[in-house]
MOPAC internal coordinates of N, CA, C and O (Angstrom, degrees):
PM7 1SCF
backbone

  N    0.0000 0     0.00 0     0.00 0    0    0    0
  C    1.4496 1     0.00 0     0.00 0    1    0    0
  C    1.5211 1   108.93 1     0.00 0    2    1    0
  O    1.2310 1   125.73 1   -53.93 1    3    2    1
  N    1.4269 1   106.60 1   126.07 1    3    2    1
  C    1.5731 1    98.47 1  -171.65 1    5    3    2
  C    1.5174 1   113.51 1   -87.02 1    6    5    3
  O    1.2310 1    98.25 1     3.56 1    7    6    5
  N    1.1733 1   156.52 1  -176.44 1    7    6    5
  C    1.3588 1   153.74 1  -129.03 1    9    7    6
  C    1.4287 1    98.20 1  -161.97 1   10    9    7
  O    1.2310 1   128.97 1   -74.21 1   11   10    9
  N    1.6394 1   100.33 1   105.79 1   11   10    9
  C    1.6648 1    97.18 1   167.99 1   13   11   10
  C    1.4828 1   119.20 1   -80.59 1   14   13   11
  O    1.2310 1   131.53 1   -15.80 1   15   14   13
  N    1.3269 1    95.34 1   164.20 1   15   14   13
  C    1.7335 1   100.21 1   166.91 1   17   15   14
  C    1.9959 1   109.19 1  -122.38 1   18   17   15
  O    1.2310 1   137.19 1   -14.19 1   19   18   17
  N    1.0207 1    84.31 1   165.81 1   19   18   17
  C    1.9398 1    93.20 1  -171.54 1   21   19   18
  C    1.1879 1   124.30 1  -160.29 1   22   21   19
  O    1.2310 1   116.37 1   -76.29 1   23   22   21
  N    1.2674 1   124.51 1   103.71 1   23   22   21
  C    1.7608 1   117.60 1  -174.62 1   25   23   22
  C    1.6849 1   123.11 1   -24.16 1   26   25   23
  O    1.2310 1   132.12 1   129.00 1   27   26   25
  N    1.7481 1    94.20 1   -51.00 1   27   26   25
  C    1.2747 1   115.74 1  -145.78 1   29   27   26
  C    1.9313 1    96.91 1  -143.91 1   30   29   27
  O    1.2310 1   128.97 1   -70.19 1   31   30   29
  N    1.2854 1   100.32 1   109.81 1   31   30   29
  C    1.7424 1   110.17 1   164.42 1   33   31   30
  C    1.3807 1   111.71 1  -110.55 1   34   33   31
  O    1.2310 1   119.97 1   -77.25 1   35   34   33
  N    1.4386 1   117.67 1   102.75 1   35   34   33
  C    1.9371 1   137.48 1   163.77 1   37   35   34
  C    1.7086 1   100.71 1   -70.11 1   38   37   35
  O    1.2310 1   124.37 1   -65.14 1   39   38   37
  N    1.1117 1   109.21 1   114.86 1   39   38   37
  C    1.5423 1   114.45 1   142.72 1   41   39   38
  C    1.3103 1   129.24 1   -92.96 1   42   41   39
  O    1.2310 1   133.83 1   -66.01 1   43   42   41
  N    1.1836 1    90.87 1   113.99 1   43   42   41
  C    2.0818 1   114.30 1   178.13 1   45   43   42
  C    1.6988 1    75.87 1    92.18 1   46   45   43
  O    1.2310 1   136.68 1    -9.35 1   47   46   45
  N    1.8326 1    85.31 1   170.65 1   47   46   45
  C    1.5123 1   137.17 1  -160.13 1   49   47   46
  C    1.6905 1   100.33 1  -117.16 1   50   49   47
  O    1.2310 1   115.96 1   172.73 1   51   50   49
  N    1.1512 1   125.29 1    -7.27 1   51   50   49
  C    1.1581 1   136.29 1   162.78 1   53   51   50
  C    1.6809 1   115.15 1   -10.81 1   54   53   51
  O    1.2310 1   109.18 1     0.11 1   55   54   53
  N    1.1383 1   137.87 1  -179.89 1   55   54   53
  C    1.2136 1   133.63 1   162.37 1   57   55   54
  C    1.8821 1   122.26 1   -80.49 1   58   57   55
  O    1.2310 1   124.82 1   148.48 1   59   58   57
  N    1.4432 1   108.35 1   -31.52 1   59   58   57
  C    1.1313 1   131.07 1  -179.14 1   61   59   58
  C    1.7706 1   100.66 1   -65.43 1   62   61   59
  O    1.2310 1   131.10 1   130.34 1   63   62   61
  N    1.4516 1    96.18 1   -49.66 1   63   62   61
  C    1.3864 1   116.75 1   176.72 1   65   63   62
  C    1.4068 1   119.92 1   -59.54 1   66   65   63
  O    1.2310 1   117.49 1    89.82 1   67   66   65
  N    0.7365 1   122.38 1   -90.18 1   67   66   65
  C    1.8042 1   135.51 1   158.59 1   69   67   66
  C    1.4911 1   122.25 1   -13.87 1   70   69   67
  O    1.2310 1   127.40 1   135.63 1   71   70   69
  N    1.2223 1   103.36 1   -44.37 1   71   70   69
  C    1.7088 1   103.97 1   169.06 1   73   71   70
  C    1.3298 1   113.40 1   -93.11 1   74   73   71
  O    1.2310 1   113.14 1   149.62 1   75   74   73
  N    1.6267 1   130.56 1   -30.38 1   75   74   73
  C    1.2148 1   118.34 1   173.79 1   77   75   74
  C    1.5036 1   107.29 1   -82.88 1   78   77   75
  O    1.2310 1   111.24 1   179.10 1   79   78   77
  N    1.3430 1   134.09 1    -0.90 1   79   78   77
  C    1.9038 1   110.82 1   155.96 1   81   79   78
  C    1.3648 1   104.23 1  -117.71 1   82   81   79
  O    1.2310 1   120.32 1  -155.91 1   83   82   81
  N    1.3326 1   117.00 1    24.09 1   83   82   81
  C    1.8465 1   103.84 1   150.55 1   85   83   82
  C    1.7068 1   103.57 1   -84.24 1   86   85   83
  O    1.2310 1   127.45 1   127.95 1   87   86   85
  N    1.2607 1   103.27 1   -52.05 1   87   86   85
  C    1.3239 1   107.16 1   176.77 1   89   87   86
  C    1.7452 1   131.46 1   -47.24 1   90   89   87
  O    1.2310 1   138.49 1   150.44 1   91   90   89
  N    1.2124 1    81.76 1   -29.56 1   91   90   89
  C    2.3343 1    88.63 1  -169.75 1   93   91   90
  C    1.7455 1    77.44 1   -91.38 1   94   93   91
  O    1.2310 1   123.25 1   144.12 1   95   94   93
  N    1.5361 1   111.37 1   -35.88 1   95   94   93
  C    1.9270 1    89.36 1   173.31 1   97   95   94
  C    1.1082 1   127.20 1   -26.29 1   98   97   95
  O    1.2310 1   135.33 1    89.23 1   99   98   97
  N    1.5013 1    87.93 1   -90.77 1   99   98   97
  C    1.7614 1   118.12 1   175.83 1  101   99   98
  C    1.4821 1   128.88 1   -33.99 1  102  101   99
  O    1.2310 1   132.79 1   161.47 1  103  102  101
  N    1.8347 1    92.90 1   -18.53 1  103  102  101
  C    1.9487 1   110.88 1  -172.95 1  105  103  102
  C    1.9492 1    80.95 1   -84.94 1  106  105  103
  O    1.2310 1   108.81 1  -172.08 1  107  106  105
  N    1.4685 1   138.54 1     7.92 1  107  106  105
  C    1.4182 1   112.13 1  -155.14 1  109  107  106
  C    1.2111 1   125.74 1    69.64 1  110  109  107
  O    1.2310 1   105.65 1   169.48 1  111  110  109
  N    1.5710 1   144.22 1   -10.52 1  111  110  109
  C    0.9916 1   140.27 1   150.44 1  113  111  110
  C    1.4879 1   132.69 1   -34.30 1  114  113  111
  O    1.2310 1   112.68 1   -73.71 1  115  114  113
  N    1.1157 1   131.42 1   106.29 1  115  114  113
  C    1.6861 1   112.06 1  -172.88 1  117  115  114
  C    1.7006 1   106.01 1   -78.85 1  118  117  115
  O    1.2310 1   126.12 1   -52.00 1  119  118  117
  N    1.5054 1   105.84 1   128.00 1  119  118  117
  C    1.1037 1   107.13 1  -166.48 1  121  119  118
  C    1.7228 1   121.56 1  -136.98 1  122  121  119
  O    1.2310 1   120.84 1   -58.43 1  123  122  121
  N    1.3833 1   116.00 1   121.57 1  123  122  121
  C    1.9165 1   104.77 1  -163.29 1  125  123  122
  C    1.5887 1    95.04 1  -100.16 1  126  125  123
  O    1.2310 1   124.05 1   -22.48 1  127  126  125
  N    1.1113 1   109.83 1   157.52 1  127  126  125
  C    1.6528 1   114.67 1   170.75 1  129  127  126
  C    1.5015 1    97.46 1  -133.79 1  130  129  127
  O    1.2310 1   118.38 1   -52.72 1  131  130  129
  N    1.4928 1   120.69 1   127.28 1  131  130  129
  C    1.5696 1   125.90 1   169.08 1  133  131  130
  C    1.3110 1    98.41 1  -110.13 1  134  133  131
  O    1.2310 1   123.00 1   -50.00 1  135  134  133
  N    1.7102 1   111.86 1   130.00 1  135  134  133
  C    0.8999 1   136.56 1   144.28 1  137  135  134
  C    1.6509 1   134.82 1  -131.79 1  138  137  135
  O    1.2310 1   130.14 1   -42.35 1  139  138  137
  N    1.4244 1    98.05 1   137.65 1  139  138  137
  C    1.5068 1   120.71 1  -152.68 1  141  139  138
  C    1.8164 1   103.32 1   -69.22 1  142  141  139
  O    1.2310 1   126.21 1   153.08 1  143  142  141
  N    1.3343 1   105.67 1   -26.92 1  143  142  141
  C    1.9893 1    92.64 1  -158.77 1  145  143  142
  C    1.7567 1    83.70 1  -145.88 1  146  145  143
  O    1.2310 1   122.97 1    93.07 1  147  146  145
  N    1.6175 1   111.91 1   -86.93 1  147  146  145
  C    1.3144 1   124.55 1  -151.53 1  149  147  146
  C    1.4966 1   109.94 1   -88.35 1  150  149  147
  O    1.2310 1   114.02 1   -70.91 1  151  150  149
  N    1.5042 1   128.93 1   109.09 1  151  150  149
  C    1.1439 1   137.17 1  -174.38 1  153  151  150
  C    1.5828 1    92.48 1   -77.00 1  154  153  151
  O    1.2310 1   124.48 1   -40.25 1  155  154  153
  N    1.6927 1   109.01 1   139.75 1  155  154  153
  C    1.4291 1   114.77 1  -179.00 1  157  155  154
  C    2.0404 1   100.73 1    75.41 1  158  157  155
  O    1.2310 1   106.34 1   165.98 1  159  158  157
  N    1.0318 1   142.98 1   -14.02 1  159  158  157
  C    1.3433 1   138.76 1  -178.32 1  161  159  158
  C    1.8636 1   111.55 1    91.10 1  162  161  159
  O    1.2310 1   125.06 1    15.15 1  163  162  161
  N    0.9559 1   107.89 1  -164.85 1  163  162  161
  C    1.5055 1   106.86 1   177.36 1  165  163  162
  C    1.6165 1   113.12 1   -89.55 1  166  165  163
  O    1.2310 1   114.45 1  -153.13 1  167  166  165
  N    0.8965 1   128.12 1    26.87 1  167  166  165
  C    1.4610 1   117.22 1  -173.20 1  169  167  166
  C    1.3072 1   106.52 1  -130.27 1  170  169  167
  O    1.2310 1   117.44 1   175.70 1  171  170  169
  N    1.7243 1   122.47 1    -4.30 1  171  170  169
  C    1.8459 1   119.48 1   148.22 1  173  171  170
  C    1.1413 1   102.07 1   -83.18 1  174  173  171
  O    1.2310 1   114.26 1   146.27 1  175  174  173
  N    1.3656 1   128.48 1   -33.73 1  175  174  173
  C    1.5791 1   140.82 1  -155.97 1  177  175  174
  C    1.5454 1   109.76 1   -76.38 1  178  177  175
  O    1.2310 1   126.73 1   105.77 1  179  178  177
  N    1.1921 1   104.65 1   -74.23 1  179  178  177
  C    1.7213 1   113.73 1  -160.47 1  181  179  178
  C    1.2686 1   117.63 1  -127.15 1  182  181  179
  O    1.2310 1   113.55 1   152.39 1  183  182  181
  N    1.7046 1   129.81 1   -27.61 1  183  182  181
  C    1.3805 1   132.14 1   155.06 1  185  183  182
  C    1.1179 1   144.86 1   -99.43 1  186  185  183
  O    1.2310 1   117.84 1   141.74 1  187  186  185
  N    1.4695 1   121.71 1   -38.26 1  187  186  185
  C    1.6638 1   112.87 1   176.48 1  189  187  186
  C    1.2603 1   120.51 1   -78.73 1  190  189  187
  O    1.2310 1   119.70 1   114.61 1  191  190  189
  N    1.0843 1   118.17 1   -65.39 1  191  190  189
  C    1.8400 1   141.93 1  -162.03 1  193  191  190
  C    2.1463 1    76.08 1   -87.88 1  194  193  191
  O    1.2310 1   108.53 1    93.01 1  195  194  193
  N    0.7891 1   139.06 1   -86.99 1  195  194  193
  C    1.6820 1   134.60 1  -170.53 1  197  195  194
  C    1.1330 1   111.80 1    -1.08 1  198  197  195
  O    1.2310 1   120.78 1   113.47 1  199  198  197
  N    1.7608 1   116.11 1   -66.53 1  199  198  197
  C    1.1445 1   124.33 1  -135.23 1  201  199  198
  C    1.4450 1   104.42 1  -111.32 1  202  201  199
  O    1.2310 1   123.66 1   172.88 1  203  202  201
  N    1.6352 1   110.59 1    -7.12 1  203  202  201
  C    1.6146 1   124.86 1  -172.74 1  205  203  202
  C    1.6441 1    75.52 1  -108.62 1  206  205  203
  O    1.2310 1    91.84 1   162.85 1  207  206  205
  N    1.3989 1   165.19 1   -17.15 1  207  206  205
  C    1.5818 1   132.61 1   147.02 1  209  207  206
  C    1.2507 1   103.91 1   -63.84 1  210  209  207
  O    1.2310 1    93.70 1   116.70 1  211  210  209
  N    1.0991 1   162.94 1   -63.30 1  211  210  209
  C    1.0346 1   156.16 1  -142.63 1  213  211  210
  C    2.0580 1   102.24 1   -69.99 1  214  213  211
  O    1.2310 1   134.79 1   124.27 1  215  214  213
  N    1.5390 1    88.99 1   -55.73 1  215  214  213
  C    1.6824 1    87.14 1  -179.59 1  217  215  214
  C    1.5850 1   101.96 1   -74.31 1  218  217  215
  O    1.2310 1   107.15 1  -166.59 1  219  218  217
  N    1.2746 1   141.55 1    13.41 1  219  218  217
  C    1.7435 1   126.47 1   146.35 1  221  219  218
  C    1.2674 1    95.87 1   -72.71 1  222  221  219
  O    1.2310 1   104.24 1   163.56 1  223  222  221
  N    1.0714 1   146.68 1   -16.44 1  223  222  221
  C    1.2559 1   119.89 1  -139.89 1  225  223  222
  C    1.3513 1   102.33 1   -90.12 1  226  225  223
  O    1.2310 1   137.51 1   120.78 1  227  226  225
  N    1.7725 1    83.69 1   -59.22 1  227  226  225
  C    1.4678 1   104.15 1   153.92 1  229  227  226
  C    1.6058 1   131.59 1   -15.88 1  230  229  227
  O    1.2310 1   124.47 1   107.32 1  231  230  229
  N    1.1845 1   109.03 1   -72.68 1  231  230  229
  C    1.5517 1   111.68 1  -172.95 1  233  231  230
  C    1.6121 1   106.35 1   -86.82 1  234  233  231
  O    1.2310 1   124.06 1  -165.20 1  235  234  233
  N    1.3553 1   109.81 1    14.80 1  235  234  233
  C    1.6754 1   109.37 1   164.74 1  237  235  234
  C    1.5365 1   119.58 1   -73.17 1  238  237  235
  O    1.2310 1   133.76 1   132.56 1  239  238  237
  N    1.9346 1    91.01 1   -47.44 1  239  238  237
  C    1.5271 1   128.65 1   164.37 1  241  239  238
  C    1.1685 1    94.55 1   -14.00 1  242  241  239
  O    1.2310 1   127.14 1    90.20 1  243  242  241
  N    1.7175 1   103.87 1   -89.80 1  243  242  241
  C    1.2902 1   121.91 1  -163.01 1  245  243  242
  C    1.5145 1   120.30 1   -79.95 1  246  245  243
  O    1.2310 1   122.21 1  -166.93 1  247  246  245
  N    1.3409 1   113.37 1    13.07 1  247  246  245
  C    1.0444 1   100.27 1   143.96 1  249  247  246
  C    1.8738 1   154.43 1  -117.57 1  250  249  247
  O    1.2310 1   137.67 1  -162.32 1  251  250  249
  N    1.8269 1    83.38 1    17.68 1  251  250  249
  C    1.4013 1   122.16 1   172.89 1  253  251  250
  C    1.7395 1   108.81 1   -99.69 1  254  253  251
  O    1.2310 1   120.02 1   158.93 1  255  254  253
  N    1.3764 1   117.57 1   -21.07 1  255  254  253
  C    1.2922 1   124.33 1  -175.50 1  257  255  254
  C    1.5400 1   116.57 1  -126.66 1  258  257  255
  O    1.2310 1   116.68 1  -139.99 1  259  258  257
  N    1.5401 1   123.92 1    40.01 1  259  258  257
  C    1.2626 1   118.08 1  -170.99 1  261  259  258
  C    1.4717 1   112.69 1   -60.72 1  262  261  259
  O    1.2310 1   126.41 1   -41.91 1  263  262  261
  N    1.6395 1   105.28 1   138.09 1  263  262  261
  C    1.3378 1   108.39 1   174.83 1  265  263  262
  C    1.9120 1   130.77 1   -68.24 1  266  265  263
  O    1.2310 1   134.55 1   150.66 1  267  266  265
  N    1.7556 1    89.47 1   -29.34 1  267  266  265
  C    1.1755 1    87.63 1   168.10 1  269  267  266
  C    2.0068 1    92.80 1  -175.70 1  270  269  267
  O    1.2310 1   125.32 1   -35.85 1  271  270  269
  N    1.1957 1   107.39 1   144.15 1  271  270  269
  C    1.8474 1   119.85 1   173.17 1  273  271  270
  C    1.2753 1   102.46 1   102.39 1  274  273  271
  O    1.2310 1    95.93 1   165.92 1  275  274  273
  N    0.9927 1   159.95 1   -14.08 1  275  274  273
  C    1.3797 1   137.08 1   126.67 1  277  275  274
  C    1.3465 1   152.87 1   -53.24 1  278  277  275
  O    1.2310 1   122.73 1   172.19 1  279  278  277
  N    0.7898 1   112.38 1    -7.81 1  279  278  277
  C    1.7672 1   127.18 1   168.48 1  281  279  278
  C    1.5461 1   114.18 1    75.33 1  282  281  279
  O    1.2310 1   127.47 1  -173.07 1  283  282  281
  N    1.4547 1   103.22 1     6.93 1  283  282  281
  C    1.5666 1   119.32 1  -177.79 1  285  283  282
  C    1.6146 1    98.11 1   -89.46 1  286  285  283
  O    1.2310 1   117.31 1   -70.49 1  287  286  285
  N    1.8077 1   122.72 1   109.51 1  287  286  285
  C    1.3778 1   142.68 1   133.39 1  289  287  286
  C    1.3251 1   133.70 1   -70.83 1  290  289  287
  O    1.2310 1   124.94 1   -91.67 1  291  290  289
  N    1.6419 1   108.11 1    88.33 1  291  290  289
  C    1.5509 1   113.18 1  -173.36 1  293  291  290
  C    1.5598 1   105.46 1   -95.02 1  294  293  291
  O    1.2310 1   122.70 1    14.27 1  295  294  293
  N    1.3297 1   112.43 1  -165.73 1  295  294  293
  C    1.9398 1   116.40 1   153.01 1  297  295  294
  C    0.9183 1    91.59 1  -125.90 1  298  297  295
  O    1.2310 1   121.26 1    -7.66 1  299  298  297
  N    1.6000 1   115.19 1   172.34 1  299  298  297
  C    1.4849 1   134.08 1  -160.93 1  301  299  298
  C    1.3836 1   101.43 1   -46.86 1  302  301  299
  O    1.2310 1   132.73 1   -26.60 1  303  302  301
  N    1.6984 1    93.02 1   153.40 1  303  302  301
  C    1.2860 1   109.14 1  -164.96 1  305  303  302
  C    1.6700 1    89.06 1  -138.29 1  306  305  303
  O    1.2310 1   119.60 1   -48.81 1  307  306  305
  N    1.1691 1   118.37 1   131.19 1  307  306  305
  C    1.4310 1   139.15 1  -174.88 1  309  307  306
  C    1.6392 1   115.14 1  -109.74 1  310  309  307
  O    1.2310 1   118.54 1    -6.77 1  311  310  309
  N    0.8562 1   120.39 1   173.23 1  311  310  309
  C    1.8990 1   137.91 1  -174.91 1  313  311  310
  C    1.1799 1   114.99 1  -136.93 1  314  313  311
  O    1.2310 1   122.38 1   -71.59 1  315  314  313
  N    1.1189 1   113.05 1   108.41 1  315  314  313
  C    1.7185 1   120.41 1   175.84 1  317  315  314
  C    1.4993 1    96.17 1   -81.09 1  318  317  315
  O    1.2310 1   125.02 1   -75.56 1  319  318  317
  N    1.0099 1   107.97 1   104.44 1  319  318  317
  C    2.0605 1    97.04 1  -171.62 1  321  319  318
  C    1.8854 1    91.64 1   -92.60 1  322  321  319
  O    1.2310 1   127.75 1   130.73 1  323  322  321
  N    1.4257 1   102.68 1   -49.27 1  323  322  321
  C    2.1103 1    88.53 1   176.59 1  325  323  322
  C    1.6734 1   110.99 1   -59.31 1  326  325  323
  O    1.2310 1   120.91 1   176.61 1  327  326  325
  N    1.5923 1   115.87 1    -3.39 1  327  326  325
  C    1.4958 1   104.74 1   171.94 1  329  327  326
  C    1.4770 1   116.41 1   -89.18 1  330  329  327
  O    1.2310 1   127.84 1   149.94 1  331  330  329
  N    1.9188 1   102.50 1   -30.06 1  331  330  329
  C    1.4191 1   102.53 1   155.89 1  333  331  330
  C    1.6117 1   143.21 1   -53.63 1  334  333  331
  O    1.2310 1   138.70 1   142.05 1  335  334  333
  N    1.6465 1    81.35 1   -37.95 1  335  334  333
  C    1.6956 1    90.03 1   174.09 1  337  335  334
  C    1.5461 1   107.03 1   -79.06 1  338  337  335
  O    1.2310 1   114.79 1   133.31 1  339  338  337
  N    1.4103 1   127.47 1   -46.69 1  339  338  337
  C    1.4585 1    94.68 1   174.58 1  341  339  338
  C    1.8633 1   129.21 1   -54.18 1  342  341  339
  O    1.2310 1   127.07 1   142.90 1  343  342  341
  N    1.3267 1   104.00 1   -37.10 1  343  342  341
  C    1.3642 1    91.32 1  -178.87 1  345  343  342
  C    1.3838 1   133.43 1   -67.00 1  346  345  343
  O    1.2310 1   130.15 1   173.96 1  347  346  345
  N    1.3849 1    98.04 1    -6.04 1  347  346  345
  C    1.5488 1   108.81 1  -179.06 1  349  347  346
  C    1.4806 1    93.93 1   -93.48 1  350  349  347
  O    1.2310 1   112.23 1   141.28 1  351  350  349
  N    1.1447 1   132.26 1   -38.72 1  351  350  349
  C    1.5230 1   136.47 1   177.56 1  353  351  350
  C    1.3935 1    97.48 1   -55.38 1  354  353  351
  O    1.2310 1   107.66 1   109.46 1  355  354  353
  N    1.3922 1   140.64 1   -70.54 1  355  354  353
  C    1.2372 1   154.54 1   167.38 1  357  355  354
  C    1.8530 1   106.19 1   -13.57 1  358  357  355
  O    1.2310 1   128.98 1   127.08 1  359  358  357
  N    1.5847 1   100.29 1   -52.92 1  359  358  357
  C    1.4903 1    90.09 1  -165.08 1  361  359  358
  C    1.4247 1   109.49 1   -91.15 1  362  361  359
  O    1.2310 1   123.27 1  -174.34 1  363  362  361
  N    1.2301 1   111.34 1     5.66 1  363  362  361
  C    1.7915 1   122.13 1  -172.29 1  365  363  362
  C    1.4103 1    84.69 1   -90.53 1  366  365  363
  O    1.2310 1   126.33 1   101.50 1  367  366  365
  N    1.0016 1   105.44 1   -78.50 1  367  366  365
  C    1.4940 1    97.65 1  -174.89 1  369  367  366
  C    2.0255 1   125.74 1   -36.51 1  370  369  367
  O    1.2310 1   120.88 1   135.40 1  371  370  369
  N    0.9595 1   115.92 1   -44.60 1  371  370  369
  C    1.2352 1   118.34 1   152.59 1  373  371  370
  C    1.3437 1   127.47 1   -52.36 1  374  373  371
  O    1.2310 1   116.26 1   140.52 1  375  374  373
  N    1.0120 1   124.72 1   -39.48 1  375  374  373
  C    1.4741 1   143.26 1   172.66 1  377  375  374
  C    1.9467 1    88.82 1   -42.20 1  378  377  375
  O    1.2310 1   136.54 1   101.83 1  379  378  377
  N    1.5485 1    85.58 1   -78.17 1  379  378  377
  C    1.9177 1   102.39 1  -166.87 1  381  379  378
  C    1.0231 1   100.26 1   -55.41 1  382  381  379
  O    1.2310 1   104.09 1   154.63 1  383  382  381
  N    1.5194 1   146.93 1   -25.37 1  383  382  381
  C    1.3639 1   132.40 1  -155.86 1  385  383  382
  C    2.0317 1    80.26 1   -95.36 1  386  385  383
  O    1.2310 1   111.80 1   151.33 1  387  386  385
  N    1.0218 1   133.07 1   -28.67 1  387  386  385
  C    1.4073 1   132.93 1  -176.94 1  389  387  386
  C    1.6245 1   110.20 1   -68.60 1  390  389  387
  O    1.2310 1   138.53 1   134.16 1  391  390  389
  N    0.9166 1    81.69 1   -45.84 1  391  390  389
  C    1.8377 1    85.64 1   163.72 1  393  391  390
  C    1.4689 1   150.61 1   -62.75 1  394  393  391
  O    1.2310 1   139.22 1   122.41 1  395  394  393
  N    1.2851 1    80.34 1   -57.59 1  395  394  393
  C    1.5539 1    99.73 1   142.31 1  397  395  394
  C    1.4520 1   138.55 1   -44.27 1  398  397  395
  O    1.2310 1   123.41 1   126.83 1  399  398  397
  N    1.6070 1   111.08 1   -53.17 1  399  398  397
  C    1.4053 1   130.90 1   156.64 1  401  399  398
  C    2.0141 1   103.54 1   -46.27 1  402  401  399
  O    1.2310 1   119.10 1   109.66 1  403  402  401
  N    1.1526 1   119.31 1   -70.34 1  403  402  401
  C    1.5226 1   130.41 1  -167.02 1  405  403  402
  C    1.9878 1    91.39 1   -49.92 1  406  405  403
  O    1.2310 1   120.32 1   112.11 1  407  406  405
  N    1.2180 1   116.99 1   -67.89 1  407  406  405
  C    1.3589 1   130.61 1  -168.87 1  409  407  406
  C    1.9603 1   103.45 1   -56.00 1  410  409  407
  O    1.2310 1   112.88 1   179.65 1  411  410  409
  N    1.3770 1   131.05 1    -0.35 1  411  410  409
  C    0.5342 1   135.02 1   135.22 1  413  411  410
  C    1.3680 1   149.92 1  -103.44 1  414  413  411
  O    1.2310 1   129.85 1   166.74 1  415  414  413
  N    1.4721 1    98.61 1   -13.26 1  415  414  413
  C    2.0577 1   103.04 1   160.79 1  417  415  414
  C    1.1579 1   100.23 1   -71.26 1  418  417  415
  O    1.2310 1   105.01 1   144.36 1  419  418  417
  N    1.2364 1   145.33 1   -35.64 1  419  418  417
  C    1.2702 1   142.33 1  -124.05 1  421  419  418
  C    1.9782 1    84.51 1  -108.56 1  422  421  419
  O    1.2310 1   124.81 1   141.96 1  423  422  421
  N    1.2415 1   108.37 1   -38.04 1  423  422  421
  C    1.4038 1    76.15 1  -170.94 1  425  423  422
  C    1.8730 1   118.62 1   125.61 1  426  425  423
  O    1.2310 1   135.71 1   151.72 1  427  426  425
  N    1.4835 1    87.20 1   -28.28 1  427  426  425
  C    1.8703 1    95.93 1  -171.10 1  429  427  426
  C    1.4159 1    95.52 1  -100.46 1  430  429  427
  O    1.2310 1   125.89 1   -26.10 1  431  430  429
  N    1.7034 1   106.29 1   153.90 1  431  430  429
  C    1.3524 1   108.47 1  -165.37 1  433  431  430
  C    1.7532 1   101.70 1  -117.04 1  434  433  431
  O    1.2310 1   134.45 1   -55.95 1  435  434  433
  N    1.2039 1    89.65 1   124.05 1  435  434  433
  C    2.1519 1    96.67 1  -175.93 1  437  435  434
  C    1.6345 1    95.63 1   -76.48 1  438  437  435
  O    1.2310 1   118.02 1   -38.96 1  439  438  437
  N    1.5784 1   121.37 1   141.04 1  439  438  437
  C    0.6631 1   126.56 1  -167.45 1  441  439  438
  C    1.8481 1    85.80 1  -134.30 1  442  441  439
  O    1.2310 1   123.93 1   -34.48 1  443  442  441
  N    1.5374 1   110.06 1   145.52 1  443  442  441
  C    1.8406 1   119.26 1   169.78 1  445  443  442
  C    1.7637 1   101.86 1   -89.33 1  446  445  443
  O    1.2310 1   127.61 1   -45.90 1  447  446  445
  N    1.4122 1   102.96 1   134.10 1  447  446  445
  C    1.5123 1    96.00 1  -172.09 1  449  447  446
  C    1.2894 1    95.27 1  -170.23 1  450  449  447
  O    1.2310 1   120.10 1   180.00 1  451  450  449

C-alpha cells in the first residue's frame, strides 16, 4: 500500500470544514477531508435547510387553511406529509450532489472515514 502525503487533513465536511479545504485547495494545497456520515455536515442534511422545508410547508398549511383572521373560506385542507418528505429528501440530495460538485472544483479530496 503506497503512502500518501497531504498538506492539510480536515475532519468532517462540516461548514468550518468544507470551506477551509476548498479554500487551501484552490490555494494548490493538496488537501483530504474525512468524513464519517453527512457530506457538507448536518445543516444540508438534517438541521438547517431540513427542518426550515418542512416548517414552509407548514406555514403554507396555514396559510391556505386559516383558522381564524384572514377572511380566507376554504374546505378541508389535507397534508401530503410523504410529499413533504420527498421534497425535503429532494433538496438534501441536491444539497450533497452540490457539494460534491464544489469538493471537486476546488481540488480537495472527500475521503469516507
Amino acid at each position: 500500500m503506497a503512502i500518501e502525503h497531504y498538506h492539510n487533513l480536515v475532519i468532517g465536511s462540516g461548514e468550518g470544514g468544507k470551506i477551509l479545504a476548498w479554500n487551501l485547495a484552490k490555494k494548490g494545497e493538496t488537501t483530504v477531508v474525512v468524513e464519517r456520515s453527512m457530506i457538507g455536515g448536518s445543516c444540508p442534511n438534517v438541521a438547517c435547510l431540513p427542518s426550515k422545508n418542512v416548517i414552509y410547508s407548514a406555514k403554507a398549511v396555514a396559510l391556505a387553511d386559516p383558522k381564524t383572521g384572514l377572511g380566507v373560506m376554504t374546505g378541508s385542507t389535507r397534508v401530503d406529509m410523504a410529499g413533504v418528505v420527498r421534497r425535503k429528501r429532494q433538496m438534501v440530495e441536491g444539497l450533497i450532489e452540490m457539494h460534491l460538485g464544489n469538493f471537486k472544483a476546488s481540488g480537495a479530496e472527500l475521503v469516507d472515514g
